[in-house]
N, CA, C and O atoms as a Maestro MAE file, in Angstrom:
{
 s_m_m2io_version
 :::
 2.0.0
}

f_m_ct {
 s_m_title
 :::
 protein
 m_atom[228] {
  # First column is atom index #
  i_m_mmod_type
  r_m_x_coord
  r_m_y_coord
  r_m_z_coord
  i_m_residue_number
  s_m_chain_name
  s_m_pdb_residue_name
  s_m_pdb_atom_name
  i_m_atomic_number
  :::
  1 25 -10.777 -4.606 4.221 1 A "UNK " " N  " 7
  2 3 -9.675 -4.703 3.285 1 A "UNK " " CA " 6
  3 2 -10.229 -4.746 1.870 1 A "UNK " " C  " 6
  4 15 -11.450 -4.877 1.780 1 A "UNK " " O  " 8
  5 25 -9.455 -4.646 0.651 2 A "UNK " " N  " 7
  6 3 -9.799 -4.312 -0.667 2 A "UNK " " CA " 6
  7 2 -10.021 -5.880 -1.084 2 A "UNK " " C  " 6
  8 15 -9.348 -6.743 -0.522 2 A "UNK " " O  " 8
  9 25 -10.800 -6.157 -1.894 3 A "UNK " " N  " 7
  10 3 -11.103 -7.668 -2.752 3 A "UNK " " CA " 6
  11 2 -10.472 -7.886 -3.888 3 A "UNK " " C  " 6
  12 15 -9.900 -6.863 -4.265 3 A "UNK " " O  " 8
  13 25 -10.327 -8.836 -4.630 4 A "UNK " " N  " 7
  14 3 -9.591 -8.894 -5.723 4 A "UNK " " CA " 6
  15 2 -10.721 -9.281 -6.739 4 A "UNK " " C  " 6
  16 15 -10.407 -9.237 -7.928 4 A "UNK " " O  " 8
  17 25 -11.998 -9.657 -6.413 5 A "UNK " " N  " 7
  18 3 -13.168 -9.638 -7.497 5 A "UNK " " CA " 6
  19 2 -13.073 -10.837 -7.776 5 A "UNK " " C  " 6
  20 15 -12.499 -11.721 -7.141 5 A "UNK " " O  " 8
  21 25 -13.766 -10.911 -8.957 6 A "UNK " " N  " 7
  22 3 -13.977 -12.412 -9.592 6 A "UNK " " CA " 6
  23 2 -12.328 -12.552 -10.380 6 A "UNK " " C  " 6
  24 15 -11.469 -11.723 -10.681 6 A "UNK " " O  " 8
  25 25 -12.467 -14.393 -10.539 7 A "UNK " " N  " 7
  26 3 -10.969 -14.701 -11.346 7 A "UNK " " CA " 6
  27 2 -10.550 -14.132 -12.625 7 A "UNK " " C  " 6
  28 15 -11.318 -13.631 -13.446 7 A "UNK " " O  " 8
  29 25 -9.687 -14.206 -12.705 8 A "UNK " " N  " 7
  30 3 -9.332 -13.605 -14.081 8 A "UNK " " CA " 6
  31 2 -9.560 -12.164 -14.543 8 A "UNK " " C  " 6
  32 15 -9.287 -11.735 -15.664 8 A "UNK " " O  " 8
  33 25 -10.213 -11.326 -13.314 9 A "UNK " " N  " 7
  34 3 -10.609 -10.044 -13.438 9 A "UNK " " CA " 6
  35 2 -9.016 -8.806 -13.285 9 A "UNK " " C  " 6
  36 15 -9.008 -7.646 -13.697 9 A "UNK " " O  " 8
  37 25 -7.949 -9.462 -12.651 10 A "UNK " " N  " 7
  38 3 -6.733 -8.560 -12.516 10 A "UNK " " CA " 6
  39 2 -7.052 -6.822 -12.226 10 A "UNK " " C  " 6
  40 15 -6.727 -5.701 -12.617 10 A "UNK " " O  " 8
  41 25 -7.698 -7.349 -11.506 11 A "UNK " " N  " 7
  42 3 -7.714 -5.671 -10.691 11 A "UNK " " CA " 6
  43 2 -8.418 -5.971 -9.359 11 A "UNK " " C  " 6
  44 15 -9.223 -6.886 -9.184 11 A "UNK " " O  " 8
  45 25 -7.934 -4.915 -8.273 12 A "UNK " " N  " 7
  46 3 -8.499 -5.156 -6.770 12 A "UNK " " CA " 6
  47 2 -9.510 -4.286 -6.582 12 A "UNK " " C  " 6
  48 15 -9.301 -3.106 -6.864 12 A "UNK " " O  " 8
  49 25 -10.681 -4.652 -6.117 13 A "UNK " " N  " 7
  50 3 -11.891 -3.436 -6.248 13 A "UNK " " CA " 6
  51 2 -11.995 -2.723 -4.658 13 A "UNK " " C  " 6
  52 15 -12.078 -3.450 -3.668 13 A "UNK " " O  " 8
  53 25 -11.983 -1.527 -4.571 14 A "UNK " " N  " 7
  54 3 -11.493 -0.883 -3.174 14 A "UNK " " CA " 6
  55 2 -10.255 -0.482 -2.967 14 A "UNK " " C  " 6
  56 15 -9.406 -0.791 -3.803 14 A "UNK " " O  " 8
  57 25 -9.934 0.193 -1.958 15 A "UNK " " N  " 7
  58 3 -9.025 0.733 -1.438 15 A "UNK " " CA " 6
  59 2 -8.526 -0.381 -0.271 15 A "UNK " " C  " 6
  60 15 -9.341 -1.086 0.325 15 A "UNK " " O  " 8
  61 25 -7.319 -0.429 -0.070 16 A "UNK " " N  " 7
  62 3 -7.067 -0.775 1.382 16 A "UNK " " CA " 6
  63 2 -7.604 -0.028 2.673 16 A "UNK " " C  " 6
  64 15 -7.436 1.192 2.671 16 A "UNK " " O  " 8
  65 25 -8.090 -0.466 3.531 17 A "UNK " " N  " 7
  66 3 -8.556 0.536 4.166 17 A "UNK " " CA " 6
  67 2 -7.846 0.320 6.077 17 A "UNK " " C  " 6
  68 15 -7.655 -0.755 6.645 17 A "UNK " " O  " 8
  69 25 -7.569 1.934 6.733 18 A "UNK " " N  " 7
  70 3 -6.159 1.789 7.575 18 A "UNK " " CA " 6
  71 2 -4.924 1.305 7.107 18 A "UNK " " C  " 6
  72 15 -4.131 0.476 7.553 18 A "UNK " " O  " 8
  73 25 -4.946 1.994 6.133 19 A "UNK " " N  " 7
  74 3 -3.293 1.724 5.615 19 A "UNK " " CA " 6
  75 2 -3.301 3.004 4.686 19 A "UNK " " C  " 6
  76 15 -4.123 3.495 3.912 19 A "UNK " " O  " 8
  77 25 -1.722 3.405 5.202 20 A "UNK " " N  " 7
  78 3 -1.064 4.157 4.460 20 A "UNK " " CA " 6
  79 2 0.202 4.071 3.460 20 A "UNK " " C  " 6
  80 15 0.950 3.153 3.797 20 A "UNK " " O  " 8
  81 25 0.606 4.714 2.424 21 A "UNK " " N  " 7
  82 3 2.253 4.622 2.126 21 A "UNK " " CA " 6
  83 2 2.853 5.974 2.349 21 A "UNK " " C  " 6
  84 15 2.178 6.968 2.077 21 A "UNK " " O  " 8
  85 25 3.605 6.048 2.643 22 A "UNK " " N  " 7
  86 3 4.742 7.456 1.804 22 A "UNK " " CA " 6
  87 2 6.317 6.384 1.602 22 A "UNK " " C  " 6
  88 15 6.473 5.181 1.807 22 A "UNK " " O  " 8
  89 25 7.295 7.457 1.118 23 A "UNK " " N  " 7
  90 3 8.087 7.424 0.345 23 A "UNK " " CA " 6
  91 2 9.345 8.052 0.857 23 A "UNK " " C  " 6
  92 15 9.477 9.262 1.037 23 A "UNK " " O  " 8
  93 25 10.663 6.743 1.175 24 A "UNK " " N  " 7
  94 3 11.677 7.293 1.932 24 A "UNK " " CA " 6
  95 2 12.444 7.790 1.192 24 A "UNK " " C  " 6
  96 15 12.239 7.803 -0.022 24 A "UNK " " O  " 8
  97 25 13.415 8.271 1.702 25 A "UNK " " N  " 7
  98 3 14.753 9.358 0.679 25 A "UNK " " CA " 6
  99 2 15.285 8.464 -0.012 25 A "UNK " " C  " 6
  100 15 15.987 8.944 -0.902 25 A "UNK " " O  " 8
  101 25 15.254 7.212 0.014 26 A "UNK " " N  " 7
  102 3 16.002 5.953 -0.537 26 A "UNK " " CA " 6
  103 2 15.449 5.794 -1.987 26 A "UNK " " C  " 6
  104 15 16.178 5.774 -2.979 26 A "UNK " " O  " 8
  105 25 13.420 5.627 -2.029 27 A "UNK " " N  " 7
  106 3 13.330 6.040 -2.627 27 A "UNK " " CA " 6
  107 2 12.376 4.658 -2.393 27 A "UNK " " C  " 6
  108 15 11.587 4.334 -3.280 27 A "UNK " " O  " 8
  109 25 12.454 4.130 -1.565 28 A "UNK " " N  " 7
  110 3 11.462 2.987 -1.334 28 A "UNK " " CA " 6
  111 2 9.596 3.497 -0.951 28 A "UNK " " C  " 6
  112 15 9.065 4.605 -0.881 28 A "UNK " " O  " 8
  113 25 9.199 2.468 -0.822 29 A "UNK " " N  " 7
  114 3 8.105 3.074 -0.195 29 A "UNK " " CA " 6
  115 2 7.607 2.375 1.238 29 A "UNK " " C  " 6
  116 15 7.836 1.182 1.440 29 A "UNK " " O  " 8
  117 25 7.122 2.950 1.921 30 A "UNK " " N  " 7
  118 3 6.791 2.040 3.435 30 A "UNK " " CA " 6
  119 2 5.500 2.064 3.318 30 A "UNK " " C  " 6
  120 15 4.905 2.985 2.760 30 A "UNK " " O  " 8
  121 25 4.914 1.007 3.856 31 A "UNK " " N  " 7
  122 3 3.243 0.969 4.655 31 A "UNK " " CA " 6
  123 2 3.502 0.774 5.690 31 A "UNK " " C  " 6
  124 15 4.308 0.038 6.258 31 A "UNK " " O  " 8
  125 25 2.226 2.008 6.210 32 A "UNK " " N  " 7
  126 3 1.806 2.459 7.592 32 A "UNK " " CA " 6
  127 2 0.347 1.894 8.024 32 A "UNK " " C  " 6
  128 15 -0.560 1.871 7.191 32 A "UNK " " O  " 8
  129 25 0.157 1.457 9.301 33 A "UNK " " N  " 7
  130 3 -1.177 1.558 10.164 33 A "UNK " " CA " 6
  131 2 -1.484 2.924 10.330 33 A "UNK " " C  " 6
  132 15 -0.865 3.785 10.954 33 A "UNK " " O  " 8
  133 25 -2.766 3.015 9.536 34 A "UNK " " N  " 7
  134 3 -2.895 4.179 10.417 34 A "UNK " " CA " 6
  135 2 -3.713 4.594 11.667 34 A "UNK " " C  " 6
  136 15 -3.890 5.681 12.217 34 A "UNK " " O  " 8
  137 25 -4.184 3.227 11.938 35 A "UNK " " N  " 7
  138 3 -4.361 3.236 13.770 35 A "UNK " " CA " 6
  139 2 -3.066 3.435 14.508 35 A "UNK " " C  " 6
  140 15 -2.742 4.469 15.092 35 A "UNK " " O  " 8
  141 25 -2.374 2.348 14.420 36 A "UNK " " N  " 7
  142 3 -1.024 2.911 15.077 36 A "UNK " " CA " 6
  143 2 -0.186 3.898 15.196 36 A "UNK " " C  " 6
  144 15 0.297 4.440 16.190 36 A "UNK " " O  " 8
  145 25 -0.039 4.109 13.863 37 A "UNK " " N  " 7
  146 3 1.109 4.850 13.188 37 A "UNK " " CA " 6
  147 2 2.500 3.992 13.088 37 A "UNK " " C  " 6
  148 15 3.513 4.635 12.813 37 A "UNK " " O  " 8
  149 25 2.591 2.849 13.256 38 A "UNK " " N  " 7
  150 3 3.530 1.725 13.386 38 A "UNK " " CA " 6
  151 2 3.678 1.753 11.218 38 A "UNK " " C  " 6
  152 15 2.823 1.959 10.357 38 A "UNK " " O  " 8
  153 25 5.271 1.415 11.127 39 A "UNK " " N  " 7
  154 3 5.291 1.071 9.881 39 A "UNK " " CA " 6
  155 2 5.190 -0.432 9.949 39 A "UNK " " C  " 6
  156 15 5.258 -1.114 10.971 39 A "UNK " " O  " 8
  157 25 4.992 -0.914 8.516 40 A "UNK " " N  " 7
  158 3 4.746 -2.631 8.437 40 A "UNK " " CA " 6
  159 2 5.029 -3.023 7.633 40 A "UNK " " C  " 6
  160 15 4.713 -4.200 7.459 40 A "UNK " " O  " 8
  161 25 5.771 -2.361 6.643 41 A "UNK " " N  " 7
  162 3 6.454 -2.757 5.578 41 A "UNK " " CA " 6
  163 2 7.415 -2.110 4.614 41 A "UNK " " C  " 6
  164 15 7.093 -0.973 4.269 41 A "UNK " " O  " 8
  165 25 8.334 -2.513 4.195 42 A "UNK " " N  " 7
  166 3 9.166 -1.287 2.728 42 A "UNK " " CA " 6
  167 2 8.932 -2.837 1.823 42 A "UNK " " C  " 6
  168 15 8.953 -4.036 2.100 42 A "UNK " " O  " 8
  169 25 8.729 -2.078 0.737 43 A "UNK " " N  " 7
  170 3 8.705 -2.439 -0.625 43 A "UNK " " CA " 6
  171 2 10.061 -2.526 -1.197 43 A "UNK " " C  " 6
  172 15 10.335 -1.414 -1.650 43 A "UNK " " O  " 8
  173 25 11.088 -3.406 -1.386 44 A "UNK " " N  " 7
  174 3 12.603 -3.190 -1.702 44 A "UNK " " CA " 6
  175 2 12.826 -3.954 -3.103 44 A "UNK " " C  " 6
  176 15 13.841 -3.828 -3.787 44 A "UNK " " O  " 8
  177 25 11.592 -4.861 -3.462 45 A "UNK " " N  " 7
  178 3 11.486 -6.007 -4.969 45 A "UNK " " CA " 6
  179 2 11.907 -4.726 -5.961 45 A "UNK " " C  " 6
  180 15 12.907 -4.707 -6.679 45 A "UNK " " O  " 8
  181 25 10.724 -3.460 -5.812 46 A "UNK " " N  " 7
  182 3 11.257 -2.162 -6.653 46 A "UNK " " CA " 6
  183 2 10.682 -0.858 -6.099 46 A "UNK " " C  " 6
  184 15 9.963 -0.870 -5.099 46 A "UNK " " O  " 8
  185 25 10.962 0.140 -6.674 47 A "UNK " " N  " 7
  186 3 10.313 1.466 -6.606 47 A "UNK " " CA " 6
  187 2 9.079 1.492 -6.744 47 A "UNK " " C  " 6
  188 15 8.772 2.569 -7.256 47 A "UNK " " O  " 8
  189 25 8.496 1.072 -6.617 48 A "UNK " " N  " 7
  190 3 7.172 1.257 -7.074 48 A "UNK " " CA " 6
  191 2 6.346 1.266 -6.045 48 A "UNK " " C  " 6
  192 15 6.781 0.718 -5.032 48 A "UNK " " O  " 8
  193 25 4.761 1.947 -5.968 49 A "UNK " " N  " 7
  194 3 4.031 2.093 -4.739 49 A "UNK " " CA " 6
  195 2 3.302 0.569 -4.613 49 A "UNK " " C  " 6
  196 15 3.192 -0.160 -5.598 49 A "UNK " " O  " 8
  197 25 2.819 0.189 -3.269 50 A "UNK " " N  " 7
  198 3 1.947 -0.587 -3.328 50 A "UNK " " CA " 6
  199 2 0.717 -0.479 -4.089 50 A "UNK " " C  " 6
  200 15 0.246 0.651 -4.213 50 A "UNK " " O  " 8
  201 25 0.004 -1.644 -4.718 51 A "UNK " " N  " 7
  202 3 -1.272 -1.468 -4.987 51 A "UNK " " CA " 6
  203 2 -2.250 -0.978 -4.115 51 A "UNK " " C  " 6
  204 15 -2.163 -1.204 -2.908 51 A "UNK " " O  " 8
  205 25 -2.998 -0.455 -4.501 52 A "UNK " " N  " 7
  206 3 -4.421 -0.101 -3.356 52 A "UNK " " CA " 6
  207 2 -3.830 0.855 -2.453 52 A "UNK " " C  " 6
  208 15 -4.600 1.571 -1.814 52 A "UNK " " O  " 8
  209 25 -2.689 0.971 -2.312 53 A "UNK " " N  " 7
  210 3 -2.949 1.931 -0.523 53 A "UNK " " CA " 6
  211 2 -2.927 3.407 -0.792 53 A "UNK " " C  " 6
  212 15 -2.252 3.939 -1.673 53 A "UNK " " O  " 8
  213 25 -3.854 4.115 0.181 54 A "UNK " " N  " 7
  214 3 -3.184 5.692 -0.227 54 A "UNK " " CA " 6
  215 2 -1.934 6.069 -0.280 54 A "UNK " " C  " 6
  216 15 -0.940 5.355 -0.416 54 A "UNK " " O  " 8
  217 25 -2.003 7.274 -0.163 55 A "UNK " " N  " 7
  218 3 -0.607 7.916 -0.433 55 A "UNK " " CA " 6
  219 2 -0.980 9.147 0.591 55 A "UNK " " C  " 6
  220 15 -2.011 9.800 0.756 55 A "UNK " " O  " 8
  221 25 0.099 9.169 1.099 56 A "UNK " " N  " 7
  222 3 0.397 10.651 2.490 56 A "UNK " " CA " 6
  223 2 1.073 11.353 1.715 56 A "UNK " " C  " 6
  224 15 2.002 10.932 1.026 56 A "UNK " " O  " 8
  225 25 0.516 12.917 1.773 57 A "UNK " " N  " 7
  226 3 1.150 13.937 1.683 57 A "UNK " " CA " 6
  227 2 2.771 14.560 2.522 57 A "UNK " " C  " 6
  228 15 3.220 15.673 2.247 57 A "UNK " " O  " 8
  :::
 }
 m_bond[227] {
  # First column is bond index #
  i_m_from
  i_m_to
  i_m_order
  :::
  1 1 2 1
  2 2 3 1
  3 3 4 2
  4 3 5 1
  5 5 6 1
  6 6 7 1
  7 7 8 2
  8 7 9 1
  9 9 10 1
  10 10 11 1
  11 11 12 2
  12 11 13 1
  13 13 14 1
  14 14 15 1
  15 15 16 2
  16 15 17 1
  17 17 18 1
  18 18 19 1
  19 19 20 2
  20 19 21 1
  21 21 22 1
  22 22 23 1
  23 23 24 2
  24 23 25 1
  25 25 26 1
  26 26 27 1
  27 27 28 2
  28 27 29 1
  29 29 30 1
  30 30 31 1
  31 31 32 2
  32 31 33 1
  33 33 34 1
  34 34 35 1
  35 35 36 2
  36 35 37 1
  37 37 38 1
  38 38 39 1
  39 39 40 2
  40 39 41 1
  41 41 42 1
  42 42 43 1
  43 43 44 2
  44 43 45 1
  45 45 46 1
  46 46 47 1
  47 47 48 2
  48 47 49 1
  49 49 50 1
  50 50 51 1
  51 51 52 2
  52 51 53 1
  53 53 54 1
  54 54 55 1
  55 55 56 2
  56 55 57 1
  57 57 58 1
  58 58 59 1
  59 59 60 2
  60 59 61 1
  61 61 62 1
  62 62 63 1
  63 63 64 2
  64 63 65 1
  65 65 66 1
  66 66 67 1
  67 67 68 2
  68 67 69 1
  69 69 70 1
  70 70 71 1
  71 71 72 2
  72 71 73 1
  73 73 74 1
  74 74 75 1
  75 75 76 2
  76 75 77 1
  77 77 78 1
  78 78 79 1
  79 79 80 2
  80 79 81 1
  81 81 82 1
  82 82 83 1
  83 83 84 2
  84 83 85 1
  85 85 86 1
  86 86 87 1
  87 87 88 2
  88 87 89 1
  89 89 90 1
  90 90 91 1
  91 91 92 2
  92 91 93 1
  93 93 94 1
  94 94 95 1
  95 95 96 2
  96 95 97 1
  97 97 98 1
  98 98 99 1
  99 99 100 2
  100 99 101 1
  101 101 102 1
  102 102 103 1
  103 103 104 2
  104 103 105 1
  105 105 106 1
  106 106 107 1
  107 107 108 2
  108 107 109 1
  109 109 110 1
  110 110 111 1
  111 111 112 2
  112 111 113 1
  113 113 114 1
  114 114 115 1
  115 115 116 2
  116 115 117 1
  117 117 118 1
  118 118 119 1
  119 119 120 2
  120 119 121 1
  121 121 122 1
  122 122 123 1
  123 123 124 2
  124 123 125 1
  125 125 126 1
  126 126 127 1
  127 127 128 2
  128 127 129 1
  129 129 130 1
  130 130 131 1
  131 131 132 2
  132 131 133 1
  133 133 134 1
  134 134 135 1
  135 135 136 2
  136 135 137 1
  137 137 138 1
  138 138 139 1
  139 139 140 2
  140 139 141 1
  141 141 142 1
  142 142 143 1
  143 143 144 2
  144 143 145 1
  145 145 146 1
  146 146 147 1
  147 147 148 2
  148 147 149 1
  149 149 150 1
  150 150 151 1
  151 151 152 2
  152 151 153 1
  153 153 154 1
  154 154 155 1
  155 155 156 2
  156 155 157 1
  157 157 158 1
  158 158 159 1
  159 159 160 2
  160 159 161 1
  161 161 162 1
  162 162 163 1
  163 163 164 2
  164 163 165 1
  165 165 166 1
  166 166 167 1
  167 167 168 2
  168 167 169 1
  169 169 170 1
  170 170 171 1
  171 171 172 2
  172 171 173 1
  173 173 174 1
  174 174 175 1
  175 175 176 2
  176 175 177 1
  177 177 178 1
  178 178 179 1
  179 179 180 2
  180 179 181 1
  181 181 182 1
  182 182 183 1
  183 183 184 2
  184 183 185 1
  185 185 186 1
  186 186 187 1
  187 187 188 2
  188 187 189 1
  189 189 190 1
  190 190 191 1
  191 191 192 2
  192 191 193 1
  193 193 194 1
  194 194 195 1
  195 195 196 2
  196 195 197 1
  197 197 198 1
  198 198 199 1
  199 199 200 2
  200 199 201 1
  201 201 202 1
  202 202 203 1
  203 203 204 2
  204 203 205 1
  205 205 206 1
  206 206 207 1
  207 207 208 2
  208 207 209 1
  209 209 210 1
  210 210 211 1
  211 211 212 2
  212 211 213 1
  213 213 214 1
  214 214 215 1
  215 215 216 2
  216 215 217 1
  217 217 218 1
  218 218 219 1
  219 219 220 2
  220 219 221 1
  221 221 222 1
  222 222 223 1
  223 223 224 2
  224 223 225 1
  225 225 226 1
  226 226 227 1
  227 227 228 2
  :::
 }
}
């Protein structure tokens, strides 16, 4: 998984790693396993992508 570094640094160093997002018609975004392929989350606080995770074509 990605680290968040030393304090006060406000940035995560790495990628998430086995995890995906894409982006429903709604307009939300979901995270995916991508061992599974199971979703594990929508983002609904706002539009916006998660930090760190890729992005699916």
């Amino acid at each position: 998984m990605a680290t968040n570094g030393k304090a006060g640094d406000n940035r995560r160093h790495g990628a998430v790693k086995s995890r995906s997002q894409t982006k429903t018609p709604s307009g939300h975004y979901v995270k995916r396993d991508a061992e599974t392929g199971r979703f594990m989350d929508v983002k609904t606080s706002d539009k916006k992508p998660f930090k760190g995770v890729r992005k699916e074509k």
